[in-house]
Steps between C-alpha positions, in 0.01 A plus 500: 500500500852425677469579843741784661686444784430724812844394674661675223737728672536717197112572451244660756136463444433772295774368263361167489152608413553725202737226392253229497227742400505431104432124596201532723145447403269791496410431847831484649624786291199691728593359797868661421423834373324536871786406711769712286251822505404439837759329686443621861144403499562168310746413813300631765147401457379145567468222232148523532503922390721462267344230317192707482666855403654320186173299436644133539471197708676449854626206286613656169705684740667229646510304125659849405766491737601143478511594120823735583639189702448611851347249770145676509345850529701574837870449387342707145414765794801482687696598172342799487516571830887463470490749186273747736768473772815551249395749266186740671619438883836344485673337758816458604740293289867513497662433169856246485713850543310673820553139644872549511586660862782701319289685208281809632158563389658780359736287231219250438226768406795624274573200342138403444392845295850440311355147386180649448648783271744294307234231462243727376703736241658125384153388401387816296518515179725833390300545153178486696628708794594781154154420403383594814687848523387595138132424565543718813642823354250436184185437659261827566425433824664216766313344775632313768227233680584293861283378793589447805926445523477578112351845531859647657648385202221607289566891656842486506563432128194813367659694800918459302289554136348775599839675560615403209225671306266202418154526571469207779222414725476273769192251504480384900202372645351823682164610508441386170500173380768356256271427173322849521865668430518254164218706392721798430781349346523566103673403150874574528546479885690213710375344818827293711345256749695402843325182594754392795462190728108494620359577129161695523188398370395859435853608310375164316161601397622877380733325280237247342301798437769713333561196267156428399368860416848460277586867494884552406674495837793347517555270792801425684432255797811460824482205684656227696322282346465386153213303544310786671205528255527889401819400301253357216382822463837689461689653193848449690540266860779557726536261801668631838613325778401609828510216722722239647578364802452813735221636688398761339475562102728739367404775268887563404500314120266679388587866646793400312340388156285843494846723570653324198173605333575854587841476458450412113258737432781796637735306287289583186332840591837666667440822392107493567511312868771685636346799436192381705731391761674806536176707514359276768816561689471866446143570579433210714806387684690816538167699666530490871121409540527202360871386598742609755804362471767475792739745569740438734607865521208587622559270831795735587 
């Protein structure tokens, strides 16, 4: 196997793991399904625990991380505790523009979501984004899955359908785990997975499960990642980006890739959506218990 290399600027851990992951024997391939599934505990826990919670040697370990090309099992460790600190708890990093005294963090937060738009719609695929909408407004029923950052997204987008008529549910991790709502799901419905930036071993295992009891769901998987392992899964991939050089990652590509979904489907259904729109406005928007708007009239 040809060794990766951990200075790689362009790659974190996580990246570097499911890349090599094809080429490792049976034991390393163990070794990295724990750390990508459990990532906190991998880092945090000594090398003695973690051999023994994967069921290895102190020594594989250290084989395993020399494997990737790091020095030894600490510099292997100190990776991921570099990928804890910039993705889960980041810290503060100033990207090229913030470093310029004369650009606000106002312009540079502007400029990076612009990069992060442009760069995301440039990389999608418009007769897979038409796809998309048509599966959408032909499926019977449309569920929306995220954990963790993911689930906003994953409410957001059933929250918008569900305005526009569809029958959408969100599928966030509540009091319920993830694989008991793949239970319900039948022939002729759609599930759309957010799987953003720390990918979860649970949205993972309700996915595995929806593809081996093969019922006729189609699958549509959002990442930033196209090596994130629910992509293998999917019907249609779409990859977002959501993270550059600032501190925090930004959800504003793919706000923006779910109001073009919404915007095509009004596009196609005129008549049918603005009808739904209008009602919600009546009923909803226009009934003083539920929204009062501003009237400066009534200040004098």
């Amino acid at each position: 196997m040809k060794k990766s290399s951990p200075e790689s600027k362009e790659r974190n851990i996580l990246q570097i793991l499911r890349q090599s992951y094809d080429g490792f024997s049976d034991t390393y391939k163990k070794i990295a399904e724990f750390i990508i599934n459990n990532m906190e505990t991998a880092t945090f826990v000594s090398l003695d625990e973690l051999s023994k919670r994967v069921g290895v040697s102190d020594a594989t370990l250290i084989r395993f991380a020399r494997e990737l090309g790091f020095e030894g099992y600490q510099s292997l460790r100190a990776a991921m505790l570099d990928f804890i600190r910039g993705i889960i708890y980041p810290s503060r990093k100033l990207s090229d523009s913030e470093k310029k005294k004369n650009i606000h963090t106002l312009e540079a937060v502007r400029q990076m979501d612009i990069d992060f738009i442009n760069k995301t719609f440039n990389d999608i695929d418009q007769d897979g984004f038409k796809q998309l909408v048509q599966l959408i407004m032909s499926s019977k029923r449309i569920f929306s899955m995220g954990w963790g950052l993911s689930s906003f997204l994953a409410e957001y987008l059933a929250f918008q359908l569900q305005r526009l008529t569809y029958e959408a549910h969100a599928i966030i991790r509540e009091r319920r785990p993830l694989l008991e709502r793949m239970l319900h799901l039948k022939k002729g419905d759609l599930l759309i997975v957010f799987d953003i930036l720390l990918y979860s071993a649970e949205v993972l295992e309700a996915v595995e499960y929806l593809h081996a009891d093969d019922v006729d769901v189609k699958l549509v998987t959002v990442t930033n990642d196209s090596t994130a392992h629910i992509v293998q899964y999917a019907d249609y991939s779409f990859f977002i980006d959501t993270y550059g050089q600032g501190t925090m990652p930004s959800l504003t590509a793919p706000m923006c890739f779910m109001n073009a979904i919404f915007e095509e489907i009004i596009l196609r259904r005129p008549v049918k959506t603005r009808k739904a729109l209008d009602k919600f406005q009546q009923e909803v928007m226009s009934n003083r218990k539920h929204s009062f708007q501003f009237d400066q009239n009534s200040l004098n």
